[in-house]
Each structure stands twice: as C-alpha cells, then as structure tokens.
RODO-2510 file (C-alpha; in nm, 4 decimals, decimal comma):
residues 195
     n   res          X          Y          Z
     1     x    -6,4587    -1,0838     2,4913
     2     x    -6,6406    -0,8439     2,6842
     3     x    -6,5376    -0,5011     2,7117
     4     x    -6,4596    -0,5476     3,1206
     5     x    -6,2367    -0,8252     3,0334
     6     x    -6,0176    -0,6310     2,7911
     7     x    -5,9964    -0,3748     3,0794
     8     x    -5,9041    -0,6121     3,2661
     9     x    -5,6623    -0,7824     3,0623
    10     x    -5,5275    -0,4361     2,9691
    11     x    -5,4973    -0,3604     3,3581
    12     x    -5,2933    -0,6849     3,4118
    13     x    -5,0413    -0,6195     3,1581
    14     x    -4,9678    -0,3265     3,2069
    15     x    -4,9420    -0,4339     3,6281
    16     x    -4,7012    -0,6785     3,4840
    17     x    -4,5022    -0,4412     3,2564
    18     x    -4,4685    -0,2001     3,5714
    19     x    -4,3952    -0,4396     3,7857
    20     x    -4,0745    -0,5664     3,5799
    21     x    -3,9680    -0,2350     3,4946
    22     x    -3,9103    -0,1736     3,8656
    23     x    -3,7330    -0,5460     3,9348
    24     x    -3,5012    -0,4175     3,5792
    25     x    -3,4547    -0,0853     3,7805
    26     x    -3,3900    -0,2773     4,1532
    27     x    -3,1393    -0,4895     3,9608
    28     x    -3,0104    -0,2259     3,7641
    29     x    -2,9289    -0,0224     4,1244
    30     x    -2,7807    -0,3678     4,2813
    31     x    -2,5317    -0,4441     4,0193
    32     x    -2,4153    -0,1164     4,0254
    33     x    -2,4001    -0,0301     4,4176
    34     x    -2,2482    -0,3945     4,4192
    35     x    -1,9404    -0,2638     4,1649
    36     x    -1,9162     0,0559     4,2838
    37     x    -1,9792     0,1031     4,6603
    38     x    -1,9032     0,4156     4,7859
    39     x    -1,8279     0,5734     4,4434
    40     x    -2,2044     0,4878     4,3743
    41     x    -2,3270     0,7101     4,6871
    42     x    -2,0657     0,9718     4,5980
    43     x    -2,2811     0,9603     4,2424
    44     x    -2,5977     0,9845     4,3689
    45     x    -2,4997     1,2721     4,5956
    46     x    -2,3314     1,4761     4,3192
    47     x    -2,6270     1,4236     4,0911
    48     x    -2,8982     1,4486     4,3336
    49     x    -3,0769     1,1965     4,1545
    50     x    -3,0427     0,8073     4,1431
    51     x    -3,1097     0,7530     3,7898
    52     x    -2,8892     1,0087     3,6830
    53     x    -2,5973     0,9134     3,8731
    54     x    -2,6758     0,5182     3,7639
    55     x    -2,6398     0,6412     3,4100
    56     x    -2,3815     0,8565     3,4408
    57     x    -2,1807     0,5135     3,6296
    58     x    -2,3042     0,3315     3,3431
    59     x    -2,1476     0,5513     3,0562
    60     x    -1,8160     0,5186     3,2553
    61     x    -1,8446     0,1493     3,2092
    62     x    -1,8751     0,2145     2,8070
    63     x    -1,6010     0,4104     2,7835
    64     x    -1,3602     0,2236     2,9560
    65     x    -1,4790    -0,0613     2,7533
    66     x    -1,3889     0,1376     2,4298
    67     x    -1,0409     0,1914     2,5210
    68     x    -0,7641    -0,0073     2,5036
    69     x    -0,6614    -0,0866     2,9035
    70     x    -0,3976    -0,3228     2,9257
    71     x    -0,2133    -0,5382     3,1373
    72     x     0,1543    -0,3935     3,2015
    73     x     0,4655    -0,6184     3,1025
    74     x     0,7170    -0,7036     3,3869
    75     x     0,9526    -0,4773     3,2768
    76     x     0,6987    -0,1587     3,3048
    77     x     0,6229    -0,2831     3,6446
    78     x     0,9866    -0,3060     3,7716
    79     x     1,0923    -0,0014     3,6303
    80     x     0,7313     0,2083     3,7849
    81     x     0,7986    -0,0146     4,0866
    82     x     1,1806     0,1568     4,1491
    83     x     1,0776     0,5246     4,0644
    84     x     0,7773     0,4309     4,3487
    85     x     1,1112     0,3110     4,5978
    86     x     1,2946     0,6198     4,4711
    87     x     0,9983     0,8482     4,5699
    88     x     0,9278     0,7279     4,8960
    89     x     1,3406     0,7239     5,0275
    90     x     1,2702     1,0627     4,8360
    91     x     1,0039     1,1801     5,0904
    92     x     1,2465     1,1990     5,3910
    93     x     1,4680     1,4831     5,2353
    94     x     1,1661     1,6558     5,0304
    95     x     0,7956     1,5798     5,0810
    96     x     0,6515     1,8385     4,8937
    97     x     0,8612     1,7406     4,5521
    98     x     0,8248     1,3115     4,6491
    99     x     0,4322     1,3985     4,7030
   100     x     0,4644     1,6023     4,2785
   101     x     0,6263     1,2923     4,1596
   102     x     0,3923     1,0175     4,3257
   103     x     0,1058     1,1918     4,1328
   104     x     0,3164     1,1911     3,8534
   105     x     0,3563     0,8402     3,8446
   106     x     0,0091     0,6988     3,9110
   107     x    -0,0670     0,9467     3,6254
   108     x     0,2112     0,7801     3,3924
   109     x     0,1351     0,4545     3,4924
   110     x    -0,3011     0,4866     3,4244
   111     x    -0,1340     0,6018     3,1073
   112     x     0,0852     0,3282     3,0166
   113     x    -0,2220     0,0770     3,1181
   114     x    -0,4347     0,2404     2,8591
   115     x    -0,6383     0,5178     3,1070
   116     x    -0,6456     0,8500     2,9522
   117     x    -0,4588     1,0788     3,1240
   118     x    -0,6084     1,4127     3,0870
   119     x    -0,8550     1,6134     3,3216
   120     x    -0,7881     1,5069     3,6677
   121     x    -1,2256     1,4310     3,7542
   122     x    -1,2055     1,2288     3,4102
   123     x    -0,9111     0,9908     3,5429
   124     x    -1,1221     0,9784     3,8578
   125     x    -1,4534     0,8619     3,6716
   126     x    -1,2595     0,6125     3,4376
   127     x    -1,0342     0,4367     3,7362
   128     x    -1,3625     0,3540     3,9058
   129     x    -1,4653     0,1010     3,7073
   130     x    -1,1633    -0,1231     3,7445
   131     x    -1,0917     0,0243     4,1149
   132     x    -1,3781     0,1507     4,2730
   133     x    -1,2652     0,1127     4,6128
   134     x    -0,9193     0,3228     4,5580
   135     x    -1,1200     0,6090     4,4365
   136     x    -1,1133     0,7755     4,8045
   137     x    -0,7440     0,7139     4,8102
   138     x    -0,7048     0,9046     4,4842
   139     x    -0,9391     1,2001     4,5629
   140     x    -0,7931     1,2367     4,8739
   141     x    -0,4339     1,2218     4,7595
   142     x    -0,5062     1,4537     4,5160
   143     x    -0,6654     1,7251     4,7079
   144     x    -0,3237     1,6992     4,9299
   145     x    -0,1088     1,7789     4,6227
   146     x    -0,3466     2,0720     4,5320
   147     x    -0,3086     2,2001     4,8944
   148     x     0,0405     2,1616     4,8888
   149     x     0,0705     2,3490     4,5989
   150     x    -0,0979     2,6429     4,7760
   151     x     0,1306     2,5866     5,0771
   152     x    -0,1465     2,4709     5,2808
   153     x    -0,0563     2,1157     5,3095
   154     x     0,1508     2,0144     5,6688
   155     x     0,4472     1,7083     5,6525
   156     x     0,1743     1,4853     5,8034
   157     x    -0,0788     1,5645     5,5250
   158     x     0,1936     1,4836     5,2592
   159     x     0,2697     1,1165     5,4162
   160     x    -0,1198     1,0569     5,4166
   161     x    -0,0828     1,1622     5,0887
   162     x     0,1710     0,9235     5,0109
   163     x    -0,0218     0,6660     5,1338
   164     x    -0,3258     0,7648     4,9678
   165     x    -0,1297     0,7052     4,6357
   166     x     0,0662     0,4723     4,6857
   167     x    -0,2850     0,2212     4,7231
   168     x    -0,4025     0,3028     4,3792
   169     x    -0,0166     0,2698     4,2559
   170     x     0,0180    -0,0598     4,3489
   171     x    -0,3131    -0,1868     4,2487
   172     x    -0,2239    -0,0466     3,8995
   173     x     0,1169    -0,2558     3,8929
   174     x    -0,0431    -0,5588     4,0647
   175     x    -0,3434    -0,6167     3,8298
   176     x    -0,0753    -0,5881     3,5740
   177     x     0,0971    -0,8732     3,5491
   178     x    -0,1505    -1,1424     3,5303
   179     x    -0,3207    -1,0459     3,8444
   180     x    -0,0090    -1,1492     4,0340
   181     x     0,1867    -0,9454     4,2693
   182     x     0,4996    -0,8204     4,1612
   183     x     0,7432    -1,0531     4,3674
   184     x     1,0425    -0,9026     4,3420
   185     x     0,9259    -0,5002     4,4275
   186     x     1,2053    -0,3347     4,6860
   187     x     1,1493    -0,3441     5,0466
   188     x     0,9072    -0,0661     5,1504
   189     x     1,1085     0,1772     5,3531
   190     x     0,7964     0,3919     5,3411
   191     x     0,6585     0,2328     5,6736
   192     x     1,0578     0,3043     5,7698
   193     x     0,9323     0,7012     5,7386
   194     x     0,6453     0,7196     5,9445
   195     x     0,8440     0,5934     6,2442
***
C-alpha cells in the first residue's frame, strides 16, 4: 500500500470517527432536551456551556437511579391527600402559615417517595428527572415562601404559590399509586378560594 493510500485511509477514518462522535453528541443533546425541556435550557444557561450542563443533567439521572424512589401506598396518599385539603381550607384564614405547610408537605412527601430531602437546589435537581415539567412550579413556589418569609410576598403571590405547589404535590401522589389517580381525594375547595 502506498504511502498516499494510508493517508488516505487514515483521513477516512478518522472523517468517520468525527463524524459519529458528533451524531453520539446530536443524540446525546436530543434525548436529553426531549426529557428535560425547559429544565435543559435552564442548564445550559446556568452553566454557560452545553456539555457541561448535559453532564451535569446526566449525573442527576445516576443519582436518582441509585436511590430508592418508590411508589406511595394508598394509605400515604390519603392521608398527604387530607393534610393537602386541610391546607388549602387553611389558606382562607392564614396564607402565610397554609403557604409554610404546603412546602412542608411536598417536602415530606419527595421524602416518603424516596427523594432526599435536604438542600432545597438538590431536591430541585433530583425531582427533574421524574418531573421535569413541574420544576417551574417548584422554583417558583419556592421563591414565594422565601419572599414571604421576608414579608415581601402579597395574598395574591401566596395563592400562585399555592398553585405552584400544589402541581408538583399531586403529581407526587398520582404517580404513586400505580400511575393512577387517587379517586377518592376531597373536593378541591382551592378553586372555591380564588373566587
């Protein structure tokens, strides 16, 4: 073989190498823009970089795998299900304390499904990879409760923030039972509230 056609050949494989590195990479960004929508822009934007933020996404997906989430039994659902009813009929008398205790109870009930329950940007990171799309709802919720803490936050921002939590909370109870909604959750008098 001549010396030009080992150049050549050389040339072409390594064409071919490059060239399916960057359909692994294109696939690599697909999958995970496809799982994570806007939390995968919110990534990129915090890390400034694409592959960063695709690996960071990607070590969230090992850890959750590592831990033991878990579907929750009926009884755990009814029983988050009536301290949820019991906070919202709350709201009306006390936002401020109803608005504490919501964030309380998405908190206990990531930890009774198996989520750690610790730093606040770690819950964030580890419920995106089974809700992605409730992230907002959480981040936003949560910056209301930190507001409110600092008196900052008006009646209207606390219902928002109700709302905000109350999307991730009942995600959390109805993936639980065998991806079936709980059927026999009390009537939502929140909607009664905003009226």
């Amino acid at each position: 073989m001549s010396t030009s056609s080992v150049i050549i050949l050389i040339a072409v494989i390594v064409a071919v190498a490059v060239v399916g590195w960057m359909y692994l990479q294109t696939q690599r960004t697909r999958k995970l823009r496809a799982r994570y929508g806007k939390e995968y822009d919110r990534a990129v934007d915090q890390f400034g970089d694409r592959r960063r933020a695709e690996t960071d996404l990607e070590e969230r997906q090992k850890r959750i795998e590592l831990l033991n989430i878990r579907q929750l039994t009926r009884e755990e659902c009814d029983r988050f299900s009536t301290a949820w009813h019991k906070e919202q009929e709350h709201f009306v008398d006390d936002p401020h304390s109803a608005v504490a205790r919501a964030d309380e109870l998405v908190r206990e009930a990531m930890g009774s499904r198996g989520y750690p329950t610790g730093d606040f940007e770690q819950r964030v990171a580890d419920i995106s990879v089974d809700h992605p799309h409730l992230v907002e709802h959480y981040r936003a919720a949560h910056q209301i409760a930190l507001r409110d803490e600092r008196g900052e936050a008006t009646t209207e921002d606390l219902r928002t923030a109700m709302q905000h939590f109350r999307q991730l909370f009942e995600e959390l109870l109805d993936k639980s039972v065998n991806d079936k909604p709980v059927t026999d959750k009390p009537v939502n008098r929140f909607e009664e509230v905003r009226r």
